[in-house]
N, C-alpha and C positions, 0 to 999 in steps of 0.2 A: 153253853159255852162253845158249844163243838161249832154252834152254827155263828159265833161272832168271832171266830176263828177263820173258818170262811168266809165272812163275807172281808176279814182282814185280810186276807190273800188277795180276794179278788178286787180290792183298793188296793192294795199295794202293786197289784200285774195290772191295773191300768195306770196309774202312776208310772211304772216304768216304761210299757209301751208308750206312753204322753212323751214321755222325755229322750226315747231314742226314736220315736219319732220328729220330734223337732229340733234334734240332731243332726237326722239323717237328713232332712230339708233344708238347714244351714249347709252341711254339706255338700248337697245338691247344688247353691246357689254359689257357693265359693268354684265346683268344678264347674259348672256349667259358662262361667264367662260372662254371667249377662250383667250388666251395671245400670245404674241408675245413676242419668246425668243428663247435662246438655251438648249437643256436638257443635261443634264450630267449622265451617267453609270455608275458606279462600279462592277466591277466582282472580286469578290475574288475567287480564286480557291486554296486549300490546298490539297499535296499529301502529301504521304511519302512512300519513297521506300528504297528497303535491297540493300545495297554496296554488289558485287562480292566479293567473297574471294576467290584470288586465292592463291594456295599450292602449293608448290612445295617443297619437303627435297630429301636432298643427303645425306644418308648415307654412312658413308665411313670406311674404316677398319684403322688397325693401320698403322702408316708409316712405310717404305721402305726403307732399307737403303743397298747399294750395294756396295762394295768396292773389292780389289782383293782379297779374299776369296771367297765372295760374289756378283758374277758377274754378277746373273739374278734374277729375280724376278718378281711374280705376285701382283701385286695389286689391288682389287677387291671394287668397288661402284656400288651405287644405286642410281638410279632417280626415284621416283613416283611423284602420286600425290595426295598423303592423308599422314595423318599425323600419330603418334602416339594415337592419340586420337580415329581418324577411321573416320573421317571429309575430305570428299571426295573434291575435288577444284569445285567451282560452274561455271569457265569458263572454256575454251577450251585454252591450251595452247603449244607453240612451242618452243621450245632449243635446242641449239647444246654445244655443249664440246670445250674448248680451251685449249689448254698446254701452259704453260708457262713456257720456255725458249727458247733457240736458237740452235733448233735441226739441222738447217740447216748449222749450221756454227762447230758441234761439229758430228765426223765417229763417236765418243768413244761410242755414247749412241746412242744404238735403241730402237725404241717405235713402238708397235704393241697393237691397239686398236680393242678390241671384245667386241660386244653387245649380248649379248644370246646367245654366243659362235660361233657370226659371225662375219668377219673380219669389218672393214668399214673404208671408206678412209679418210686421213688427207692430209686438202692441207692448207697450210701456219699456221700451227698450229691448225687450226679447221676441226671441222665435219661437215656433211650436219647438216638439222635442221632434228628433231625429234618431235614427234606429242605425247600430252598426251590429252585424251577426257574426259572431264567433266561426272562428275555425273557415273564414272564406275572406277573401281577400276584398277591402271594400273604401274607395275613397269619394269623397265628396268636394266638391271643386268649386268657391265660394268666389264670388264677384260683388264686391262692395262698389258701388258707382257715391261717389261725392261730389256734389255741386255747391261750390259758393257764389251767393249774389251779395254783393255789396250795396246795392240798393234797397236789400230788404232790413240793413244794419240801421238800426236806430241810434246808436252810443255815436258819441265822437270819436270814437280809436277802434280800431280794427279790433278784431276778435282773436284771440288767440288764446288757442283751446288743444288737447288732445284728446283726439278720440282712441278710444282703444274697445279692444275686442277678448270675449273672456269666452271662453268654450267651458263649459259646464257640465263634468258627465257623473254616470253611476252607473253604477252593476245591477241588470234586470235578471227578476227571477225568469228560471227556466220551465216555460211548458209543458206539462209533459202528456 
C-alpha cells in the first residue's frame, strides 16, 4: 500500500506541474503581445503631372478662285508648330497634307505641291508624312500651283468644284 501511495503522489505532482505548466504558457502568450492574425497595408501615393500640349496651326492665305480668265494660280500655307502667342508644342509630331477632291477623275485641273519651294509627291490625294520637333521652333511653307485647262474639260458646263486642304497630324512616340 505504501508503494501505491506513492506512486499516487507522484500522478498527482505531475498532474499539477502539467497544469501550472500550461498555465504559465497561457500566460506567457497573453504577456508577451504576440497574435495571430492577418495585417493589412495601405499605401497612398499622390502625383500630379502637366498634360502635353500639342500645337499645330495652318495658316493659310486667302481663297482661290480660277475660272477662264483665270486659269492658274498660287496658293500659299503654313504649317508650324507654335502658335501666335509663341507657345512652342511640348510633343513631337508628324502630318501629311490631303487634297480634297477627285483629281484623278477630272485632266481639267492640275495640282502641283511645293514645300520650301520643293516639289514633293502626291499619291491618292496625300503626301508622305512630315516631321515637326518639340521644344524648337519650326515652319513649313506650302505652295499649291493650280492649273485649269478648259480644253482638257469634256462635260458641257464648266466645272465647279472645291478643292480643299486637311493637315492631318498625331503625336509621335519619343526616342529615347
Amino acid at each position: 500500500m505504501k508503494e501505491s501511495k506513492i506512486i499516487n503522489k507522484i500522478k498527482n505532482r505531475k498532474k499539477e506541474i502539467t497544469v501550472i505548466f500550461i498555465v504559465f504558457f497561457v500566460m506567457l502568450l497573453f504577456l508577451t503581445g504576440y497574435s495571430l492574425g492577418k495585417g493589412f497595408t495601405k499605401i497612398e501615393i499622390n502625383g500630379s503631372t502637366k498634360i502635353a500640349k500639342p500645337i499645330i496651326e495652318v495658316e493659310n492665305a486667302s481663297t482661290l478662285e480660277l475660272n477662264n480668265e483665270n486659269s492658274e494660280g498660287v496658293y500659299e500655307f503654313k504649317v508650324r508648330n507654335y502658335n501666335s502667342n509663341g507657345e512652342i508644342t511640348d510633343v513631337n509630331l508628324e502630318y501629311y497634307i490631303e487634297i480634297l477632291n477627285d483629281l484623278d477623275d477630272n485632266n481639267a485641273i492640275k495640282i502641283k505641291l511645293l514645300k520650301n519651294d520643293e516639289e514633293i509627291a502626291i499619291n491618292d490625294n496625300k503626301t508622305e508624312k512630315f516631321y515637326l520637333e518639340k521644344e524648337e521652333m519650326q515652319e513649313d511653307v506650302y505652295k499649291m500651283e493650280i492649273s485649269y485647262d478648259k480644253t482638257e474639260n469634256i462635260s458641257m458646263k464648266d466645272i465647279m468644284e472645291l478643292i480643299q486642304i486637311k493637315v492631318h497630324s498625331e503625336q509621335t512616340q519619343e526616342v529615347a
